[in-house]
LOKOL-979442 format. One record per residue: residue in one letter; z, x, y of N, C-alpha, C in turn. Coordinates in steps of 0.02 Angstrom, whole numbers, plus 50000, padded with zeros to 5 digits. Example, Ala and Ser with C-alpha at 12.3 -4.5 7.8 and 13.67 -1.06 7.14 Angstrom:
# LOKOL-979442
A503905066049716503905061549775503905066049835/S503545064249888503575068449947503945064550002/
END
This chain:
# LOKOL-979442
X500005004249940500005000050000500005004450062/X499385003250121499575006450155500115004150218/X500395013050270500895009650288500465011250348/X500925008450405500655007850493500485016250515/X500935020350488501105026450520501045032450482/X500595037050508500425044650452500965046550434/X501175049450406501595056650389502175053750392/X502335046650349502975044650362503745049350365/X503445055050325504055059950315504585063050397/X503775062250410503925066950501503915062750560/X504125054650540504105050050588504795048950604/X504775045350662505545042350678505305034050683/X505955030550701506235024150694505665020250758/X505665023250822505315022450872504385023650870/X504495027650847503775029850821503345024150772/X503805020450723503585016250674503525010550702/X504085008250744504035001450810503515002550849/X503215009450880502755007550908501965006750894/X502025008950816501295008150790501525001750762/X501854998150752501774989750729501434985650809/X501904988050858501814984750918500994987550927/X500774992850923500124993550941499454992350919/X499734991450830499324989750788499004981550750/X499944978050790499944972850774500504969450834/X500184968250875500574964950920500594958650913/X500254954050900500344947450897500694942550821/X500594948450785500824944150730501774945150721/X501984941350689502794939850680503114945050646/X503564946150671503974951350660504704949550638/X505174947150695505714945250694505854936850661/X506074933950640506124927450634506784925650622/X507144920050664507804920550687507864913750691/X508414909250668508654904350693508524900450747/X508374903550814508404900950883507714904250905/X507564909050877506884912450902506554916950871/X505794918450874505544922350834505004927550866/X505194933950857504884938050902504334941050859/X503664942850911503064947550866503394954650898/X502844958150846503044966850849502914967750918/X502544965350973502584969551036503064964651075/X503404960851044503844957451086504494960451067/X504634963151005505094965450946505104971051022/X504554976351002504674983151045504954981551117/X504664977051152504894977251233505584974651232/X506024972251192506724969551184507024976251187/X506504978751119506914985751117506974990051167/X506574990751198506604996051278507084992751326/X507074988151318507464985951372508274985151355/X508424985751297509054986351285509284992751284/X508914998151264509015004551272509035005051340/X508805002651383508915005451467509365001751490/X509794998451457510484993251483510944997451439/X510805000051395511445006751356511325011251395/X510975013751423510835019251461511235019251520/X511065011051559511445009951597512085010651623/X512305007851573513175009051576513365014751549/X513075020151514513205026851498513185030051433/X512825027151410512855029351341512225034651328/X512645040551289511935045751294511845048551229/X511445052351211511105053351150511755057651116/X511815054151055512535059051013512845051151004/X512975049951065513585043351058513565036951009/X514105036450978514075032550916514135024450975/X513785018550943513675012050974513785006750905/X514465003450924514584998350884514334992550873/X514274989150814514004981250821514574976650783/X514784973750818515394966850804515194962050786/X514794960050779514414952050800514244948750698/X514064941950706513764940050659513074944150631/X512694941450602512214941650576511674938150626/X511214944350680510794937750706510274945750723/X509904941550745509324947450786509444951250832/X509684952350867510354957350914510474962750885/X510394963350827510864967850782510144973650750/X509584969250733509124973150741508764976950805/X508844973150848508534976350927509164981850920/X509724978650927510144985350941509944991550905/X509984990950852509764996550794509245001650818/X508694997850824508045001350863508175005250918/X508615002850967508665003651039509095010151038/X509465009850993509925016350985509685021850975/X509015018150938508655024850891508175027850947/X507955022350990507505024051049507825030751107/X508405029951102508945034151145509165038651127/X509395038751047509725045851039510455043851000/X510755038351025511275033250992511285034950928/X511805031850894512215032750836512255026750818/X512025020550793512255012750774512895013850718/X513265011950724513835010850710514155003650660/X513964999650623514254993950599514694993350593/X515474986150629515914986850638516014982850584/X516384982850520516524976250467517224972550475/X516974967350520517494962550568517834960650484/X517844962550435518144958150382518894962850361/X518784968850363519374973850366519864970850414/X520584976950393521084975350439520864979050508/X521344975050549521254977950629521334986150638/X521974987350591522184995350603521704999150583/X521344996450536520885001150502520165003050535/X519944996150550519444997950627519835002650672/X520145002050704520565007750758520175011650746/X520665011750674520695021950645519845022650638/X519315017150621518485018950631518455022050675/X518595017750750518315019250811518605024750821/X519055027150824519635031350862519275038650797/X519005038450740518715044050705518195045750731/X517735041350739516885041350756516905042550826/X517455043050874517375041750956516965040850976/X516795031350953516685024950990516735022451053/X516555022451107516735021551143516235013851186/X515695012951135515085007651165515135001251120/X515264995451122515184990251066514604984351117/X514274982451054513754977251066514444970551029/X515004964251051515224959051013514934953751032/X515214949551001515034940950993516034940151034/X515844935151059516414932651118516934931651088/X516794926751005517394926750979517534929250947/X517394937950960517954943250906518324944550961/X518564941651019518904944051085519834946451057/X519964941451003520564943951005520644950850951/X520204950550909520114959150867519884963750921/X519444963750961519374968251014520054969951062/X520404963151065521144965851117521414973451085/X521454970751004521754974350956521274983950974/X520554982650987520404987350958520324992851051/X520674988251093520724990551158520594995851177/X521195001751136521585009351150520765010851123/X520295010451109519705015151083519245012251114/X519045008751186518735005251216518825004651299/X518985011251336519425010751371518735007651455/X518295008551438517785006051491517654998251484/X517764992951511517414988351491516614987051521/X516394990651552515724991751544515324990651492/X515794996651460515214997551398515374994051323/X515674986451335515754982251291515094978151311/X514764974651291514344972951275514254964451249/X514234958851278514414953251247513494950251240/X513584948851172512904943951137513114938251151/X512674932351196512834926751195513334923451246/X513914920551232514364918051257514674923551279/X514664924551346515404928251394515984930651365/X516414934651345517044935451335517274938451368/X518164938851381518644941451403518824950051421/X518434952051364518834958351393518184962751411/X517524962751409516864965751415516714963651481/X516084967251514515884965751571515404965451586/X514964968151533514084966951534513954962551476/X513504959551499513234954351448512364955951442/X512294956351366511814955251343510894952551377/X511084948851410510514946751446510394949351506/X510824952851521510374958051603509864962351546/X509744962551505509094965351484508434964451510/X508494956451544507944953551575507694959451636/X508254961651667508204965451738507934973451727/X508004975251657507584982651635506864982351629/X506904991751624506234991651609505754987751532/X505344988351535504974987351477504624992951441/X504724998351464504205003251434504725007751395/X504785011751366505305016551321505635020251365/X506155021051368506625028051407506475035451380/X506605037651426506425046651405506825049951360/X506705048851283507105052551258506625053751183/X506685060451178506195063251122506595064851038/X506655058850982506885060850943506585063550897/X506915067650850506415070450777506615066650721/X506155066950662506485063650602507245065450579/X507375073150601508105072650563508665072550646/X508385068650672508845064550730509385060250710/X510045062050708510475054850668510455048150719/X510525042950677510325036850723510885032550695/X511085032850639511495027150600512195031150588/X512765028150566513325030650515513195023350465/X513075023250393512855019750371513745019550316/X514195014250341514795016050317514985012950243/X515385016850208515605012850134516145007750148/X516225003850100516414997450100517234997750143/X517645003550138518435003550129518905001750116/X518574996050041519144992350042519754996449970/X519345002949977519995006449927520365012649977/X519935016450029520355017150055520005017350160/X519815022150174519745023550250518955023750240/X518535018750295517885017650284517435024850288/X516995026650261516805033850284515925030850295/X515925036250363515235034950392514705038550359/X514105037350310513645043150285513175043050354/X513085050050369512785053250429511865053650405/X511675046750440510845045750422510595045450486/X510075048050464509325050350493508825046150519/X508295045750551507625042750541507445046150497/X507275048650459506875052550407507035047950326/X508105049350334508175046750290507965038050289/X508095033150348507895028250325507305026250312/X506765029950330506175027750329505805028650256/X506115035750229505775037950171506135033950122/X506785030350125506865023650079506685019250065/X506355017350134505965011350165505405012050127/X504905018450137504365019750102504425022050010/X504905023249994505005021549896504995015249899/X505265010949936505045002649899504465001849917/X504055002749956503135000649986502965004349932/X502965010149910502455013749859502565012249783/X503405011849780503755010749705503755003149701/X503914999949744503854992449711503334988349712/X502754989949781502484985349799502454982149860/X502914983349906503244978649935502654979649983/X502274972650043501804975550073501814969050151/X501344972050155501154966250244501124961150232/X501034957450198501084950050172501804946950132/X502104954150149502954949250116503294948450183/X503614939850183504054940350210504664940450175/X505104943550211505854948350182506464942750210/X506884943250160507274939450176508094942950138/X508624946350192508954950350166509664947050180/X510014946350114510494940950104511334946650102/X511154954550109511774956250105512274954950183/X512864957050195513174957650257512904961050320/X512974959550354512784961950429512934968650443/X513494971650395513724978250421513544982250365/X513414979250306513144981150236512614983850258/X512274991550256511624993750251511044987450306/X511224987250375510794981850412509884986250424/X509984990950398509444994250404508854990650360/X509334988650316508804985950245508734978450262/X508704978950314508414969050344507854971350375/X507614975950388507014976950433506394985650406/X506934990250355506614996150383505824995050331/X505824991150291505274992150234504674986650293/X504914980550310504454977650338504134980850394/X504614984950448504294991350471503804996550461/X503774996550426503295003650383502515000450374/X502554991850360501884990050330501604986150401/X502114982850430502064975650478502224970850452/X502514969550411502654960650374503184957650427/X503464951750415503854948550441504654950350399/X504994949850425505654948150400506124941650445/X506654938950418507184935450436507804936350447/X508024935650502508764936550505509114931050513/X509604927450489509804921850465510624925850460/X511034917850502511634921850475511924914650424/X511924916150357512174911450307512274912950240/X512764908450223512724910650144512694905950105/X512524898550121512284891050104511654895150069/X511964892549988511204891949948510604886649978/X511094881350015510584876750009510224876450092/X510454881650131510214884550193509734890450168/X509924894750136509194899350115508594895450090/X508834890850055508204887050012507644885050048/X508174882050126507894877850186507284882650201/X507744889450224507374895950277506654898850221/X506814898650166506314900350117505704896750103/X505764889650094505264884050137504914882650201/X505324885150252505264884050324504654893650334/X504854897950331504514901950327504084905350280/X504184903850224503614906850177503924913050139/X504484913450126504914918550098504694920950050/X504464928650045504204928449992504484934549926/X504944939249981505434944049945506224943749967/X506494943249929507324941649957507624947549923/X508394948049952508764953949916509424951849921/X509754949749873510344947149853510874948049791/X511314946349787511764945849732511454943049685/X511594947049604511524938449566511514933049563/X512104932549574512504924849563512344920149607/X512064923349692511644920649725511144915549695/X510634920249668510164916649638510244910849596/X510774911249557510804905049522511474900249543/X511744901149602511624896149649511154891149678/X510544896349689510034893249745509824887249690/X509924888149622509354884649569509824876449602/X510154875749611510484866649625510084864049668/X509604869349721509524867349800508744866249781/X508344868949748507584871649757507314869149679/X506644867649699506184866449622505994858849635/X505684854849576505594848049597505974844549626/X505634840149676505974835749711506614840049771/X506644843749777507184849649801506584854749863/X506864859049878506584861049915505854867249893/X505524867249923505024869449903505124879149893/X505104881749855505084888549847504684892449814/X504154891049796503604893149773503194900949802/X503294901149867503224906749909503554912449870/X503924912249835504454917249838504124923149753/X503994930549789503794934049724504314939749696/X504664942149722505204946649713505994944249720/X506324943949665507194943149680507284948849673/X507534952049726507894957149728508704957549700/X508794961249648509694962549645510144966549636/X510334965849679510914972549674511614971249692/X512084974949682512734974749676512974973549612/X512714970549551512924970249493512514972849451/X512724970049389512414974349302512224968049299/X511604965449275511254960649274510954962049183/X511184954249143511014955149059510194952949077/X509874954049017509294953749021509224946649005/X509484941448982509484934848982509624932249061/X509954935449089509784932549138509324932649197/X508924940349170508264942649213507754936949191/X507724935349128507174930149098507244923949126/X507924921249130508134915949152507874912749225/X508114917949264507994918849334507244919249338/X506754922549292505904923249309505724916849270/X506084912549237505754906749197505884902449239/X506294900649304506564897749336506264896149420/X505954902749437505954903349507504874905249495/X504784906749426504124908949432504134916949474/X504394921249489504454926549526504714931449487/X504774939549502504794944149468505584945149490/X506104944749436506824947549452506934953549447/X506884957349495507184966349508507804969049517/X508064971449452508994975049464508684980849500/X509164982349532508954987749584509964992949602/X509904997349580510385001349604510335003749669/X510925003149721510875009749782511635008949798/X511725013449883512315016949875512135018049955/X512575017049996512685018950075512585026250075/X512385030950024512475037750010511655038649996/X511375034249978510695035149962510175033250003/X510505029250081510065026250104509845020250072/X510125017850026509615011349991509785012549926/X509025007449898509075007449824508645014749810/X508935018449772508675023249711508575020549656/X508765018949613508535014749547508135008449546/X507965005249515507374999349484507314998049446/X507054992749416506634989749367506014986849426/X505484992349433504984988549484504464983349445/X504314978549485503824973749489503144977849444/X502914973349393502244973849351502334980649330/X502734984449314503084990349285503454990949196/X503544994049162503914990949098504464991349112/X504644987949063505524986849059505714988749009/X506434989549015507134991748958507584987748949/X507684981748900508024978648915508994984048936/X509414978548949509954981048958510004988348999/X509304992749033509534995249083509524993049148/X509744997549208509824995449266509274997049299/X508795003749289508405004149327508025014149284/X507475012949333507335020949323507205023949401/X507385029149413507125032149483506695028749521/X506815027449562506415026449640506005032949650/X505415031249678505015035549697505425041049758/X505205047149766505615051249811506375053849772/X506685051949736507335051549706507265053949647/X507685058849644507875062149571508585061149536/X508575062949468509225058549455509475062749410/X510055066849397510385070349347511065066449321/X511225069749258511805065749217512185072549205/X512835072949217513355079649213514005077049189/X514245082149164514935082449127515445085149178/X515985084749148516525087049213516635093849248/X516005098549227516015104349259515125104249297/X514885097349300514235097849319513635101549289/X513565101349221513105103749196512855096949163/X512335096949146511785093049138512085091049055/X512075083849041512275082648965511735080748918/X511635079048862511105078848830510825069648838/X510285069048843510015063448828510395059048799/X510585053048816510965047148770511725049948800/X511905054148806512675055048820512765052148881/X513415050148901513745047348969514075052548994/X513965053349072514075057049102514035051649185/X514255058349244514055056649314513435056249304/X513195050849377512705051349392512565054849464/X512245061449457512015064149542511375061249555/X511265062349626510605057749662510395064849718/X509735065849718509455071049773508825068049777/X508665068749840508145066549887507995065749954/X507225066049977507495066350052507885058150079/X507805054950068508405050150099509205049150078/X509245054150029509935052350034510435056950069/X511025055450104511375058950148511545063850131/X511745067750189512225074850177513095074950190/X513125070850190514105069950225514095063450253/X514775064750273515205059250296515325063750381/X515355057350422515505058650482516185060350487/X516625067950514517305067750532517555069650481/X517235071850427517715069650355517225075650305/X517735080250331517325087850298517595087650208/X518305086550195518605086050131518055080950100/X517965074250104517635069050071516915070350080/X516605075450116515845079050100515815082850052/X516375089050060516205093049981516475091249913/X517035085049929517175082149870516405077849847/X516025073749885515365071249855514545075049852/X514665081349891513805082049897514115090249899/X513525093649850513375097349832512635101549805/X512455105949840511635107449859511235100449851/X511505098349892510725091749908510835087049854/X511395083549818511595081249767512275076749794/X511995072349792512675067249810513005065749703/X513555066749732514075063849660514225057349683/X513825051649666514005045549621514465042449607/X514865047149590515735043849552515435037549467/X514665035949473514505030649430514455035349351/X514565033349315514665035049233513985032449193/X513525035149162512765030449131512675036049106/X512275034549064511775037649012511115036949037/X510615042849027509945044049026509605043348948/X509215036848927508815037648869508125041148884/X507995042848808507285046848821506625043848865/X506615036348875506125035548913506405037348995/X506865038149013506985041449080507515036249121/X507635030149086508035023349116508805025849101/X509045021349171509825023649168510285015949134/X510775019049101511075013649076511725014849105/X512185009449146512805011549176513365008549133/X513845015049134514665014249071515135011549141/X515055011749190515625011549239515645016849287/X516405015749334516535019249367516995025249348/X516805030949366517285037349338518215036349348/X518265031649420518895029749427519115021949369/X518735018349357518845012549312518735014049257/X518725018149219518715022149150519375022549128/X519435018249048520005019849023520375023448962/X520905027548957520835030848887521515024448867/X521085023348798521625017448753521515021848688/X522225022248676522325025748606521975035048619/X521925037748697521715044248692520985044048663/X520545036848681519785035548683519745034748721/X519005034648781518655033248808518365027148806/X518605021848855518255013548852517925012948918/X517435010248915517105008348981517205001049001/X517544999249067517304991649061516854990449063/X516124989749107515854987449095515384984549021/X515454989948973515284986048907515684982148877/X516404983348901516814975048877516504967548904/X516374968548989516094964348997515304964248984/X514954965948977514494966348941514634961048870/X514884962548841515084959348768515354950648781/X516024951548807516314944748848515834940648874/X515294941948900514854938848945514284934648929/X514254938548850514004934248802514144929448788/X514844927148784514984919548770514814914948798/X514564910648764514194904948809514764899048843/X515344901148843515704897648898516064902248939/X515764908248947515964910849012515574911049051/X516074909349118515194909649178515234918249213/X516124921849213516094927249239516564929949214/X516554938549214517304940649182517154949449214/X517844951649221518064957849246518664960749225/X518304967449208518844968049151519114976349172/X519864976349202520044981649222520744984149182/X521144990549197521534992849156522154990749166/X522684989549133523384987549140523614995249107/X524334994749135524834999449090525284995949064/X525414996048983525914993748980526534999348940/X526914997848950527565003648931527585007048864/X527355002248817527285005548750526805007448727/X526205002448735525295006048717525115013248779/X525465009948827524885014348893524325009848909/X523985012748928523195011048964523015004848899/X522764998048940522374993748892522034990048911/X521544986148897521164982548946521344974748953/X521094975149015521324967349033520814963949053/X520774957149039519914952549065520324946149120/X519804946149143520004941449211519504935449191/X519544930749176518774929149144518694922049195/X518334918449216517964913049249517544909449185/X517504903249164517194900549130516904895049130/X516454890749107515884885449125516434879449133/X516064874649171516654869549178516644863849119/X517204863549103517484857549043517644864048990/X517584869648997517584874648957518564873248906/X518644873748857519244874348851519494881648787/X519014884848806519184894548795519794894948792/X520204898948755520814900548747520834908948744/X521184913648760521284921548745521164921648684/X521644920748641521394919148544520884917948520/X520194913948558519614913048526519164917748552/X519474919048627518924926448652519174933048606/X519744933548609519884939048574519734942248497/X519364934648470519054934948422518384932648411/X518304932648479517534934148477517254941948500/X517784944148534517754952848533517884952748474/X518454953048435518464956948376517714957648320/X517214952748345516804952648300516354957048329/X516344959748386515864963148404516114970148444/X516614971548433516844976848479517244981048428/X517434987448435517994991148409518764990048415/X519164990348382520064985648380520264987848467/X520164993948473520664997448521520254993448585/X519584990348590519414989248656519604983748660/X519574979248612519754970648616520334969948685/X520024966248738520774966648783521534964048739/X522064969248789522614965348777522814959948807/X522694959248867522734953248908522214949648943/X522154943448944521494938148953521824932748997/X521504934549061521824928349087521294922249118/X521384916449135520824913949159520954909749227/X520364912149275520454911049348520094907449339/X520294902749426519944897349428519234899449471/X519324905049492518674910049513518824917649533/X518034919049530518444929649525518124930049598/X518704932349643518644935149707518064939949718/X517414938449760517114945549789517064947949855/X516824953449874516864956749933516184951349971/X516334953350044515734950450084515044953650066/X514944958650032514374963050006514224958249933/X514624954049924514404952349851514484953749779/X514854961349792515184963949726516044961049713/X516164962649650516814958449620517214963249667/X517664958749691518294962349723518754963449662/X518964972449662519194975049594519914974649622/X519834976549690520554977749722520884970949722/X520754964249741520894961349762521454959849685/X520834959249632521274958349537521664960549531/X521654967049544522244973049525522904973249558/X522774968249621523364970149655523884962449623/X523334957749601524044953149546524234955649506/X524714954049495525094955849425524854953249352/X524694956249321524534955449255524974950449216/X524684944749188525034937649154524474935649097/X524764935849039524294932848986524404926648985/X525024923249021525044914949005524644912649067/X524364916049114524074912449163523284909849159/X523294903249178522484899149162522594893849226/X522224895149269522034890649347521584885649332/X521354883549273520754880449265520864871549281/X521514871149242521834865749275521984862549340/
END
């Protein structure tokens, strides 16, 4: 597929905006709730918000926050930063207050783009905000800022003077924090673009998709716009998580690649199909954040008519590195094989390379994936090493080259002085046809030690008992993995990204008599 711009390697963020705007000015770009901008309307937003950061003082180096929902703001900002020299910054209004502080007050923050009503988390985030200038309000007026968003009208339109290179940093593209202090990976134009460009070459992805990107606002916001960039397609920014509001936006515009959670997807199936809303447009499910069974890849393509893609990535990679790409072969039960640009090694605990079929780390090298963490020299050489980010993820490499994932190196358990992975417990569990979900992490108990425990979610009218799961592991699992404790929720908590909240399980207390189903 071709893309807008030569030598994507040696391009920047601005450079790619302005061959859409020049190449394709009239056709749609942005598409938004309240409004929908083309690429040369996309670009002149963008200049003109860069000369209202400029304004109030913001200069090339300086990290620039975004507070706000999910809306088109968030992409102009992005651009505009990149147009300048800026640092975009994602603030994840879902953390505690202290812990933002300690963001801003690491990254020295000093510029935020909010929405009016984060006014009382901003009181909070004051002591690291000491100009109100350079707060920034989208929309509705607030309290403690002093420029608003729409004197953009009063700038220029043409680009500000500032000359970036591909390895210009533009982003801190931050990890989740909800285990401990958020860490910023220090990205590039180079790196986002050459991610952008493994999905156009490795998947397909082209000028005729419109994109429709269902993770969080502070989750990787790069990946709402940087692939449709590269070709000219349209994308959407939508702030929702109503299956039966995507269904709408997927009808209403012609949706034709999305990128979401699983479980998303078979949500949407209540909203869409006969008599329901029309979705036919739609050729790629994108998924990531989970381990996806191959019954339910079939399920999902027997269902929607469209190609279901597990897709691995990592705030460390810039994106997805792994796949199962579109009109490509498959493995059942793996997750993916390399992304184009991306190389992939499997190591033992002294980093040497393990044999085929064995479980090990997984390292990742390429040009888009990062070199460090912003501020945070210890948590760089603890993960990256010659051009090799460490993973922390546990998988096996089979001989055709596909990765199969055992877990996380920290969620790994020894029972009985073995090696258990959860994820192939749940794997196994998941099989039962009256579970709808299950997560299965480690307990201690005083006399075994280390054992596993299942959190399990199950179909409704379901009346599952621990005793009948536990012997439906026993028929398929080894004695020592069978959990010791099974409890059943009335649902399993996830993060705003869409993955199972592990922290949130772990921090109840372990009860085998407990069942919420009632």
């Amino acid at each position: 597929m071709p893309v807008l711009i030569p030598e994507v390697r040696e391009a920047t963020l601005g450079q790619a905006l302005g061959a859409a705007a020049a190449q394709l000015p009239d056709q749609p770009a942005l598409l938004g709730a309240e409004r929908q901008l083309s690429w040369s309307e996309l670009d002149r937003e963008v200049n003109q918000l860069a000369w209202l950061l400029r304004s109030v003082g913001v200069q090339p180096g300086d990290p620039v926050g975004i507070l706000t929902e999910k809306r088109p703001e968030v992409v102009i900002t992005f651009l505009a930063c990149a147009r300048i020299g800026a640092v975009l910054c994602p603030v994840n209004f879902k953390l505690h207050q202290d812990r933002l502080l300690d963001q801003l007050q690491t990254v020295g923050m000093r510029t935020l783009l909010a929405d009016a009503k984060f006014d009382s988390l901003l009181t909070h985030l004051a002591p690291a905000l000491p100009d109100p200038r350079r707060i920034v309000y989208v929309g509705e007026p607030g309290a403690i800022g002093q420029t608003r968003y729409d004197e953009l009208a009063e700038q220029p339109t043409e680009p500000p003077p500032f000359e970036a290179t591909p390895d210009t940093v533009c982003y801190l593209n931050y990890t989740s924090g909800t285990t401990g202090r958020p860490k910023g990976a220090i990205t590039t134009h180079r790196q986002i673009l050459m991610n952008a460009l493994s999905g156009v070459e490795g998947f397909g992805f082209d000028a005729s998709d419109v994109f429709l990107g269902m993770f969080s606002v502070f989750s990787h916001p790069h990946e709402l716009f940087h692939r449709s960039l590269l070709v000219g397609g349209a994308f959407v920014v939508w702030d929702t998580l109503s299956p039966r509001v995507v269904c709408q936006i997927i009808e209403k515009f012609g949706v034709t690649w999305m990128m979401a959670v699983p479980s998303f997807y078979e949500m949407m199936l209540d909203h869409g199909g006969p008599g329901k809303h029309e979705l036919s447009s739609l050729r790629v499910l994108e998924a990531g954040g989970a381990w996806v069974p191959a019954e339910t890849i079939h399920q999902m393509e027997r269902c929607y008519g469209a190609t279901f893609m597990p897709v691995w990535g990592s705030t460390e990679t810039t994106g997805v590195a792994l796949a199962m790409a579109p009109g490509k072969p498959r493995k059942p039960g793996a997750t993916g094989s390399p992304a184009p640009y991306y190389e992939i090694r499997v190591v033992d605990d002294d980093g040497q390379d393990v044999p085929t079929g064995q479980t090990g780390e997984m390292w990742v090298r390429g040009p888009a994936v990062t070199t460090g963490y912003r501020n945070r020299p210890e948590e760089s050489a603890k993960h990256f090493t010659g051009g090799w980010y460490h993973t922390q993820d546990l998988v096996r490499q089979d001989e055709d080259g596909w990765i199969h994932f055992a877990g996380r190196i920290s969620e790994m358990m020894k029972i009985g002085g073995i090696r258990v992975y959860p994820l192939e417990l749940e794997q196994v569990i998941g099989q039962h046809p009256e579970v709808r979900e299950v997560v299965v992490v480690r307990h201690v108990e005083r006399l075994r030690g280390e054992v596993a425990r299942a959190v399990v979610a199950t179909e409704p009218g379901s009346t599952l008992n621990a005793r009948g799961l536990q012997k439906f592991c026993r028929e398929r699992l080894a004695v020592y993995q069978v959990p010791r404790v099974i409890e059943f929720w009335a649902a399993i908590p996830h993060l705003p990204n869409g993955k199972v909240d592990k922290q949130a399980i772990m921090a109840v207390d372990a009860d085998p008599r407990r069942d919420e189903r009632s």
